[in-house]
C-alpha positions as CSV (number, residue, x, y, z in Angstrom):
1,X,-17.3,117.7,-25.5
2,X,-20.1,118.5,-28.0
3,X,-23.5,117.4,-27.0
4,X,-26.8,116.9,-28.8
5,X,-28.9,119.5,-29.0
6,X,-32.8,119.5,-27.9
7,X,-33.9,119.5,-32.0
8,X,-35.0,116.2,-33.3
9,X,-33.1,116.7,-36.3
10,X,-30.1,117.3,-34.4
11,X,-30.2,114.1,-32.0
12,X,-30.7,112.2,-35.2
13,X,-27.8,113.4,-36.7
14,X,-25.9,113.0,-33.2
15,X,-26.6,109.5,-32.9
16,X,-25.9,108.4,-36.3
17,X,-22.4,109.9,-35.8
18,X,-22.0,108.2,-33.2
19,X,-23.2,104.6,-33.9
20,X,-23.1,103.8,-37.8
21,X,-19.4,102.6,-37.7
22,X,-19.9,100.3,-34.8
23,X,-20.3,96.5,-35.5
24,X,-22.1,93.7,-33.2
25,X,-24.4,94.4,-31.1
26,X,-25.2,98.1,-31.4
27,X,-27.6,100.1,-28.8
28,X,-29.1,102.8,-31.1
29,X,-32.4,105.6,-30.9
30,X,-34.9,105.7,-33.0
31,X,-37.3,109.2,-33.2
32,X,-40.7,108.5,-34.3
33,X,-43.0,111.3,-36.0
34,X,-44.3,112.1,-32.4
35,X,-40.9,113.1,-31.4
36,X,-41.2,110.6,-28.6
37,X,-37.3,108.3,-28.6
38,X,-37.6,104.7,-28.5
39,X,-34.5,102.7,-28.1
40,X,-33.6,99.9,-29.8
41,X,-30.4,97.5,-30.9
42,X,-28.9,96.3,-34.4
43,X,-26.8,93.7,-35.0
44,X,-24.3,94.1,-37.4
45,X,-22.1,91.6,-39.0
46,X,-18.1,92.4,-37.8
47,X,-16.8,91.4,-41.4
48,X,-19.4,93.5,-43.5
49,X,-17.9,94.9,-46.3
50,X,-18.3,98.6,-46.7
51,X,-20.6,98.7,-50.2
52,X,-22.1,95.2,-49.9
53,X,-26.0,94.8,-49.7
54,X,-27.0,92.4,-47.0
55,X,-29.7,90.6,-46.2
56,X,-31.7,91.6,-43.0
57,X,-34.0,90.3,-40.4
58,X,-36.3,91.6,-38.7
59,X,-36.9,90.0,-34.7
60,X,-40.3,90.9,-32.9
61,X,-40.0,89.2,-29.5
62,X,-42.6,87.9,-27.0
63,X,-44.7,89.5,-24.5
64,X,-42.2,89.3,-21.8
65,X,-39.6,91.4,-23.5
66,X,-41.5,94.7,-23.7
67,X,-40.4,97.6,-22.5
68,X,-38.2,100.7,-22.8
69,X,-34.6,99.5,-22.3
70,X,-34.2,98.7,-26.1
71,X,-32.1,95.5,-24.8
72,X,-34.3,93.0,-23.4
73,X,-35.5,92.4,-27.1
74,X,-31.6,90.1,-26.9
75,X,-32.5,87.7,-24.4
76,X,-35.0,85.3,-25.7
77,X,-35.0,84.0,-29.6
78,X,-32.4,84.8,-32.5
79,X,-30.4,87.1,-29.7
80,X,-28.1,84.3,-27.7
81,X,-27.9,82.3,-30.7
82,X,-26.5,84.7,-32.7
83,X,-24.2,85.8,-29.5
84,X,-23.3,81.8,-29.9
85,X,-21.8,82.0,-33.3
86,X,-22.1,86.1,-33.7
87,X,-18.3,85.9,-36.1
88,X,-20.1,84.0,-38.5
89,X,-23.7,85.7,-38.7
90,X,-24.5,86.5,-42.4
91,X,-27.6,88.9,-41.2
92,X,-27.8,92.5,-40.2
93,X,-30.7,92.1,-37.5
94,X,-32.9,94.4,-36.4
95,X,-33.8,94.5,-33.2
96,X,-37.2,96.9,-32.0
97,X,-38.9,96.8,-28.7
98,X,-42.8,96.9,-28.1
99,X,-43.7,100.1,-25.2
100,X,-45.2,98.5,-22.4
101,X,-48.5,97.3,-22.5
102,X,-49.7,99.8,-19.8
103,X,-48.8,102.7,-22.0
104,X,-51.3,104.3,-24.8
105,X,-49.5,102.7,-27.7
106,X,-51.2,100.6,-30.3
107,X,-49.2,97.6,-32.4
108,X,-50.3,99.9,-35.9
109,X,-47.9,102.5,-34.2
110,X,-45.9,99.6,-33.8
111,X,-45.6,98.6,-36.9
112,X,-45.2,102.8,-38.6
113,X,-42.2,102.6,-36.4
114,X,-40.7,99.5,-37.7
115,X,-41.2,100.6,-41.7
116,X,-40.1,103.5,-41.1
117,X,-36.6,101.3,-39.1
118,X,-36.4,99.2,-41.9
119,X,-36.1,102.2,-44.2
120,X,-33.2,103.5,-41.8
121,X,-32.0,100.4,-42.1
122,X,-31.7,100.1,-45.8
123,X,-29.6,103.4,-46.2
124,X,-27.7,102.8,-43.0
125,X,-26.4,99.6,-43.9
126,X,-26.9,99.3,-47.3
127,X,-29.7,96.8,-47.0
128,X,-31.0,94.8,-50.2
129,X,-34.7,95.8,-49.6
130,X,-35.6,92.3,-51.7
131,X,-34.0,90.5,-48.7
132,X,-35.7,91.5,-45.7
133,X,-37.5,88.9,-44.0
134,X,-39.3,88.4,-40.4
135,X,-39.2,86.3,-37.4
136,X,-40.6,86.5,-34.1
137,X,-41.3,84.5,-30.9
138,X,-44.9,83.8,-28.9
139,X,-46.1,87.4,-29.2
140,X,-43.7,88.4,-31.8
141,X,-44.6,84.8,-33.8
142,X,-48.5,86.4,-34.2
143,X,-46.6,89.8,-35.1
144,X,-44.6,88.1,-37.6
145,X,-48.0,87.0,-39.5
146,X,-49.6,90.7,-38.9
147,X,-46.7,92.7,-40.6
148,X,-46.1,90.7,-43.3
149,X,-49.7,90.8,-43.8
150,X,-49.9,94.9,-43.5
151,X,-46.9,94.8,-45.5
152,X,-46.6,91.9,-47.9
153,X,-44.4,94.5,-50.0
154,X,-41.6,94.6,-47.5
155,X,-40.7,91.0,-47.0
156,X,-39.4,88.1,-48.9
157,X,-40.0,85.2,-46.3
158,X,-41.6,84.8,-42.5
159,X,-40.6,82.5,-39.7
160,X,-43.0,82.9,-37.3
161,X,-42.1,80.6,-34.0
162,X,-44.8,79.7,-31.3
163,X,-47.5,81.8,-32.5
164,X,-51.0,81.3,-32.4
165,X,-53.0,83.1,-35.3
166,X,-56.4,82.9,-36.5
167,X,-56.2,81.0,-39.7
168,X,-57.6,83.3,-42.1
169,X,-54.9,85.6,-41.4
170,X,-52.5,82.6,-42.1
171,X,-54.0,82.5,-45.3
172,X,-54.2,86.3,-46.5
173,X,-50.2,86.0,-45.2
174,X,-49.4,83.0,-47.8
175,X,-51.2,84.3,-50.6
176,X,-49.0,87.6,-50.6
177,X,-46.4,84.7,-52.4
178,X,-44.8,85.3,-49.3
179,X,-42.7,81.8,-48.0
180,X,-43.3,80.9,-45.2
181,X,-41.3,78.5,-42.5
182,X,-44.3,78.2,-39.4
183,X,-42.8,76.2,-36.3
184,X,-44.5,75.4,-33.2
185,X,-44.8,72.2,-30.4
186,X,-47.1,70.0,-30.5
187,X,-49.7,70.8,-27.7
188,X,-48.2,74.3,-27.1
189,X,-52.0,75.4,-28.2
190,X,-55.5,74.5,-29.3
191,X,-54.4,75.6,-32.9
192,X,-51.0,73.8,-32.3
193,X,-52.1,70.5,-33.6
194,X,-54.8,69.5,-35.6
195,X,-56.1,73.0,-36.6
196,X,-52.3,73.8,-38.0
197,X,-52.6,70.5,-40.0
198,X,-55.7,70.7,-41.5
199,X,-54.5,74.8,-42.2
200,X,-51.5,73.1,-44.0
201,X,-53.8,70.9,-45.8
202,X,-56.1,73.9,-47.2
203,X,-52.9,75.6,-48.0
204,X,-51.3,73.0,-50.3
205,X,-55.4,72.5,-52.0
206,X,-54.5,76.4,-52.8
207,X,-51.6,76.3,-54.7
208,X,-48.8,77.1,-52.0
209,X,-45.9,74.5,-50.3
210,X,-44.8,76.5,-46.9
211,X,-43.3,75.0,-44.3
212,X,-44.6,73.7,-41.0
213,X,-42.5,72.3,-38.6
214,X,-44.0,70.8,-35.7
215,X,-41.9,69.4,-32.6
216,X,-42.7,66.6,-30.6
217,X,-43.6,68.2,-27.4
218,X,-43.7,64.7,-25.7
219,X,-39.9,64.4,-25.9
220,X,-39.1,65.0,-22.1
221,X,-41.2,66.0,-19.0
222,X,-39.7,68.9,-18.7
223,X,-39.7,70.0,-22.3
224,X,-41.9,73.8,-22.6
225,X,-43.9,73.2,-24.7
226,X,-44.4,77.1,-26.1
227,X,-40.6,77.0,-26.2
228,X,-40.1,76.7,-30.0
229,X,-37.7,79.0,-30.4
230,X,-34.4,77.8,-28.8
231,X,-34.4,74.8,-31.6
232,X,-35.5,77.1,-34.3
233,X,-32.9,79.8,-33.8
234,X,-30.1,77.3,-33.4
235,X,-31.2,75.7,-36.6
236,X,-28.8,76.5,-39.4
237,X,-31.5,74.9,-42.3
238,X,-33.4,77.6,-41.4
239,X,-30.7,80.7,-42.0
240,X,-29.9,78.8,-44.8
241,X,-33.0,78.8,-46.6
242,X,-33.5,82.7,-45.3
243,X,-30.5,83.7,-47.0
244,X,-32.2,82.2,-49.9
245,X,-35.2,84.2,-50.5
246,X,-35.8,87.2,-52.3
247,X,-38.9,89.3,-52.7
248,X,-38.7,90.1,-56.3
249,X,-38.3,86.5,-57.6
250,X,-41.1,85.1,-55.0
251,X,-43.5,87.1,-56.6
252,X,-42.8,85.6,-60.2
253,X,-43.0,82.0,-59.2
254,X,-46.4,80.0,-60.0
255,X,-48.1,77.8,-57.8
256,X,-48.0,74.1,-56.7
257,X,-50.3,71.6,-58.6
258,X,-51.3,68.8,-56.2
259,X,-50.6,65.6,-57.8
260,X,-52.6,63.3,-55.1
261,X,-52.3,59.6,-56.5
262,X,-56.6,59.6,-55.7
263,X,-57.1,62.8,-57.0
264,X,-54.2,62.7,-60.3
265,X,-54.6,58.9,-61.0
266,X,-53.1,59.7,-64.6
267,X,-49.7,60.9,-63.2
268,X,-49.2,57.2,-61.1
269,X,-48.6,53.8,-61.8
270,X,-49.0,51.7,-58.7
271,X,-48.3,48.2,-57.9
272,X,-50.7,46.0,-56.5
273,X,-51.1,44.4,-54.0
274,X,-48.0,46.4,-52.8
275,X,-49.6,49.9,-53.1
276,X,-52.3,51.0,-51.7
277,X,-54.5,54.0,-50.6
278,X,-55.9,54.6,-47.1
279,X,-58.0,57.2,-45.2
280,X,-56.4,60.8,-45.7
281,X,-54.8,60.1,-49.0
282,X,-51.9,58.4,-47.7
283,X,-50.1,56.0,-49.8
284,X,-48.6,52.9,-48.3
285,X,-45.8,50.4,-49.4
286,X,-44.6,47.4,-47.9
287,X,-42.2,45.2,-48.9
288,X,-42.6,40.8,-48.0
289,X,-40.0,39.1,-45.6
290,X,-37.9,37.8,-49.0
291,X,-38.4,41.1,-51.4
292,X,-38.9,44.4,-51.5
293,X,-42.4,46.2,-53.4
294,X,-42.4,47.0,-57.0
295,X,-42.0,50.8,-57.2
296,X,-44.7,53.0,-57.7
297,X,-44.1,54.8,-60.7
298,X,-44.9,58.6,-61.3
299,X,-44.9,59.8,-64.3
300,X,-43.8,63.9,-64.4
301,X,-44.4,66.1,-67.3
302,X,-41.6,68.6,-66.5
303,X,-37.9,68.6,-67.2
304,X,-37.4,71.1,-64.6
305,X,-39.6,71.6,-61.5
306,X,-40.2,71.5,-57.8
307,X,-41.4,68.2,-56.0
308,X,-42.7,68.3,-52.6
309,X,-44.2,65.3,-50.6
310,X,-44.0,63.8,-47.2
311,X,-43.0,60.2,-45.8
312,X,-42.7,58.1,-43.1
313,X,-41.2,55.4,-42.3
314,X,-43.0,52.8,-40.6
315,X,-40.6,49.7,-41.0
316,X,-37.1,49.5,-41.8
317,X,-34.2,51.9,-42.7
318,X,-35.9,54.2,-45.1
319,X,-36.6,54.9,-48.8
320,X,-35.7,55.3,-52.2
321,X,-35.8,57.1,-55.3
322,X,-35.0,56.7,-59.0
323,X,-34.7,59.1,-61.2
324,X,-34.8,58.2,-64.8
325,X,-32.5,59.0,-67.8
326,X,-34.1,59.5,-71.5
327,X,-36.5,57.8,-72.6
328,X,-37.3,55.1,-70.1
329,X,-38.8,52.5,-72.9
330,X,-35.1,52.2,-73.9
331,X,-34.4,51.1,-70.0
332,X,-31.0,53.5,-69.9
333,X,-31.0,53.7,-66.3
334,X,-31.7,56.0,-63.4
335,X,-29.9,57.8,-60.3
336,X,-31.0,55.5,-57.2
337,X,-31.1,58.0,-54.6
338,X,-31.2,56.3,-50.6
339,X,-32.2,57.9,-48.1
340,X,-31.9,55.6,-44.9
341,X,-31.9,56.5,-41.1
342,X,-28.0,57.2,-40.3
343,X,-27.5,54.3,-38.2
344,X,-28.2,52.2,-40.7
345,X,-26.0,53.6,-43.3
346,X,-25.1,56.1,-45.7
347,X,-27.5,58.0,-47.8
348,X,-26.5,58.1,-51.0
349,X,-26.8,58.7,-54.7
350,X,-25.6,56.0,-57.5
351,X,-25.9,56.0,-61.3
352,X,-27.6,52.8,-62.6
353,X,-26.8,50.1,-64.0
354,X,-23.4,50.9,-63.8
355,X,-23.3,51.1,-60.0
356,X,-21.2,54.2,-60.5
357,X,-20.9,56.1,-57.2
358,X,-22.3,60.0,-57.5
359,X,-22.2,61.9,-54.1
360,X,-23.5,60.7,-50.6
361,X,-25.7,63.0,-48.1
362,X,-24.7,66.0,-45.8
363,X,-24.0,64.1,-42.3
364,X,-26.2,66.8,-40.7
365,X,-28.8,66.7,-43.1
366,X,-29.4,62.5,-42.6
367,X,-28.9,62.8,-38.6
368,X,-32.4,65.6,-39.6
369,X,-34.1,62.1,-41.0
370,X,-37.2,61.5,-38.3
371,X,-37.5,57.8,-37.8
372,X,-41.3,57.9,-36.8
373,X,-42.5,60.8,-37.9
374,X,-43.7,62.7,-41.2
375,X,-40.2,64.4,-42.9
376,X,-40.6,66.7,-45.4
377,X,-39.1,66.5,-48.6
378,X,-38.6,68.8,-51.3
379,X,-36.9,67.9,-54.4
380,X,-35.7,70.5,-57.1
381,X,-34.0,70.0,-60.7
382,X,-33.3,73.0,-62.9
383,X,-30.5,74.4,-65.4
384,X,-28.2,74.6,-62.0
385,X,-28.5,70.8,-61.4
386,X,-30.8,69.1,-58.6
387,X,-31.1,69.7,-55.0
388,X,-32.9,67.7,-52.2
389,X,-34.1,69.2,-48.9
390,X,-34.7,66.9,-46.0
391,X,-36.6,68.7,-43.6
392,X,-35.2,71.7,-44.8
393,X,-31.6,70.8,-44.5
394,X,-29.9,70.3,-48.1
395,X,-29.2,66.7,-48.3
396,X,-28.0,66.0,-52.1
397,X,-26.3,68.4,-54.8
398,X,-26.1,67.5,-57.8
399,X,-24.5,69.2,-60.5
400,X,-26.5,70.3,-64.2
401,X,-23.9,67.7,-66.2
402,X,-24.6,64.7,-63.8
403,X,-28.7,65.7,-64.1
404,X,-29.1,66.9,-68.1
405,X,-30.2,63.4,-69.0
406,X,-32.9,62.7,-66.5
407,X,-36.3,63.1,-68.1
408,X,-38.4,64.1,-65.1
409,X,-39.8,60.4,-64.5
410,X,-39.1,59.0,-60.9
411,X,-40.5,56.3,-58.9
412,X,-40.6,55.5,-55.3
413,X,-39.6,52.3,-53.1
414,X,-37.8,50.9,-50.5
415,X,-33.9,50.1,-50.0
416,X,-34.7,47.0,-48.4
417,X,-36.7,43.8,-47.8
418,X,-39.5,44.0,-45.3
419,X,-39.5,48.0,-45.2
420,X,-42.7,49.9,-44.9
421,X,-42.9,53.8,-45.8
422,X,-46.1,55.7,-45.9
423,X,-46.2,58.7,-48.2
424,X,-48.6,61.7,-48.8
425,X,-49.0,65.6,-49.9
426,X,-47.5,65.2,-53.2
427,X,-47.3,68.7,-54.7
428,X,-45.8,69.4,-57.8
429,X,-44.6,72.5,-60.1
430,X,-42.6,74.0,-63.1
431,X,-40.0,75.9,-63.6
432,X,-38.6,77.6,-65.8
C-alpha cells in the first residue's frame, strides 16, 4: 500500500485523497506555513449535493477542549447536538482545535490557521464564502468576537455563547454590519448582567438591532450558570436565522432609527390615563377590571421596513397588534395580530372588521413566549409579505397579497380586560 511521503506537498495531497469523499464527521490534517500538522474534524452534511454551495460554520470551543487530538473540539457545544439530529444538518461545520496552552502558540497563529481552513474549506466543499458565520463556547465565545473582529470580511453573522468580552470590542465587532446573536446566563459573569444590558442599550442608540439572549440562571439549583451552550445549540431559531444571513447583503443594509415614544414623540399617539412613561423609557399599559386601554397608536412612515421592540407582560395573557389598511381616516380595517401565552390560547392573526380568519402562530414559536420576562420582537413587511420573530423563532407568515394594503400604521394593546404589558426599545428601519 502507497504511503505518504515526508514532503508537505505530498501529505497534503495524500490526505485530501483520502478524506474529501467522506461525509459526517470527518478526522482530517491541516499543514500550516511552519510545516507543523495540526489535526482537526469537519462535518459534512450526508445528503450534500455534489455542485451545491453550502453554508458553513465555523466552532471555536472552550478552554477545556484544547489540545492535539483534533476531536475533543466534538464534545462540548454544536458537536452532540448536531450528532442529535446530524441527517438533517444543513451546515458544513468546521471544527479546529487551539494547541495547548503550555505550548509557544499565540491565538493570531490561531486565527492564520483558521483563514487559511476556511479557504480549504471553500474549494473543498464548495463553500458560499457570503455564508460563513462563527460560533463558539466560553473561550471560544470571546474567540468568536476576536475573529470576526480581525476579519469582519470573512463572516456574515456571529453567535458567540458564554463569553465574556470587553465592550469596546463588542462594539468594533457590531459596527463591521456584522449580525450578531450574543447569549449568556444571567450571573454567569460580572459583564453577564447589567454591563451586557446597558452594552445593548449603547448599541441600539448607534444604529444596530443584535440579538441578546439572556437565560434565567435562577431556574434550578443546579442549573450552570456558564453553561449557555447546551440551550443555544439545541435551539433551531438560531440555525434558522444562521442559514439566513449573508455577508454581501449585510453590508448594504442601513441602520435602525430609534423611535423611543420620549425621544420620537411625533411618531406616537398615546392614550391617557392608560399610557404612560416610566424610568428607563419603558412604556406601560393597563387595561381596568370592565375594559381594556385605548391603543397607543404609532404612526410609521414606511411601507416596507423592520420593527423591533421589546414587551412584557405583567398581567394577563398577552398583547396585540393592528396593522392598518389604506388610509386609516377612511377606517377600512386592520390585521389584529394576538399574541397570548399558549395556555391561554391561540395566537393568531384576523382581518378586521370582517372577522376573517388569516393564519395562527407556529406551536413552537408561542410555547418561546416568556411570561415574565422581556421577549423580543421583530416585525418585518416587504415585497415577500410580512414576517414576525418571537424571540427569534418565526411566529407569523404572511404572504405579499394578504399584506399589499397595509399602510405601515400599527398600534399596540391588549387582547383582554385587566391585562398589563410593558414595552420598550422601539427601533425602527426601511427597506427597500
Amino acid at each position: 500500500m502507497l504511503q505518504p511521503a515526508s514532503s508537505t506537498w505530498f501529505s497534503k495531497k495524500w490526505e485530501r485523497f483520502q478524506n474529501s469523499g467522506k461525509r459526517g464527521f470527518v478526522k482530517r490534517e491541516f499543514t500550516d506555513d511552519q510545516g507543523v500538522t495540526h489535526n482537526y474534524v469537519v462535518y459534512v452534511p450526508f445528503d450534500l449535493p455534489p455542485e451545491s454551495k453550502p453554508p458553513l460554520i465555523l466552532f471555536l470551543h472552550g478552554a477545556g477542549e484544547r489540545g492535539t487530538d483534533g476531536t475533543k473540539s466534538l464534545v462540548a457545544g454544536i458537536g452532540p447536538a448536531i450528532w442529535e439530529t446530524k441527517r438533517n444538518f444543513p451546515f458544513v461545520v468546521l471544527f479546529p482545535q487551539e494547541p495547548p496552552a503550555n505550548t509557544a502558540y499565540s491565538q493570531k497563529a490561531f486565527f492564520q490557521n483558521v483563514d487559511q481552513m476556511l479557504d480549504f474549506m471553500i474549494e473543498e466543499y464548495h463553500i458560499d464564502p457570503d455564508r460563513i458565520s462563527v460560533t463558539g463556547i466560553s473561550r471560544g465565545g470571546d474567540q468568536s468576537w476576536s475573529i470576526v473582529d480581525a476579519h469582519p470580511e470573512r463572516f456574515a453573522a456571529t453567535v458567540p455563547i458564554s463569553a465574556s468580552c470587553e465592550p469596546e470590542l463588542m462594539k468594533r465587532v457590531v459596527q463591521t454590519q456584522t449580525p450578531v446573536w450574543n447569549v449568556y446566563v444571567r450571573g454567569d459573569n460580572t459583564r453577564s448582567g447589567q454591563q451586557y444590558r446597558k452594552l445593548f442599550q449603547d448599541l441600539l442608540e448607534m444604529g444596530f438591532s443584535p440579538h441578546f439572549t439572556e437565560l434565567n440562571g435562577n431556574l434550578s439549583e443546579e442549573w450552570w450558570k456558564h453553561d449557555a451552550w447546551n440551550f443555544t445549540n439545541r435551539c433551531p431559531a438560531v440555525f434558522r436565522w444562521l442559514l439566513a444571513q449573508n455577508r454581501t447583503e449585510n453590508l448594504n443594509q442601513t441602520k435602525f432609527q430609534t423611535v423611543f415614544p420620549e425621544t420620537s414623540p411625533e411618531h406616537w399617539q398615546l392614550p391617557s390615563p392608560a399610557w404612560n412613561l416610566s424610568g428607563g423609557g419603558i412604556l406601560n399599559s393597563a387595561g381596568t377590571a370592565s375594559a381594556t386601554e385605548a391603543d397607543a397608536l404609532f404612526r410609521n412612515p414606511y411601507r416596507n421596513y423592520e420593527l423591533h421592540f421589546e414587551f412584557k407582560i405583567q398581567r394577563g395573557s398577552g398583547c396585540c397588534l393592528k396593522f392598518y389598511k389604506a388610509d386609516q381616516n377612511d377606517d377600512p380595517g386592520f390585521f389584529k395580530m394576538k399574541i397570548v401565552l399558549p395556555q391561554t390560547g391561540s395566537s393568531s392573526v384576523i382581518d378586521e372588521p370582517g372577522e376573517q380568519w388569516l393564519t395562527d402562530s407556529d406551536n413552537l414559536a408561542q410555547h418561546a413566549l416568556l411570561p415574565d420576562d422581556w421577549n423580543d420582537l421583530r416585525i418585518k413587511v416587504d415585497y415577500s409579505g410580512m414576517k414576525v420573530l418571537l424571540n427569534g423563532w418565526e411566529l407569523f407568515s404572511l404572504s405579499p397579497v394578504q399584506t399589499q394594503e397595509l399602510n405601515g400604521t400599527l398600534s399596540l394593546g391588549l387582547p383582554e380586560a385587566a391585562g398589563s404589558v410593558e414595552w420598550r426599545y422601539f427601533r425602527i428601519r426601511e427597506l427597500e
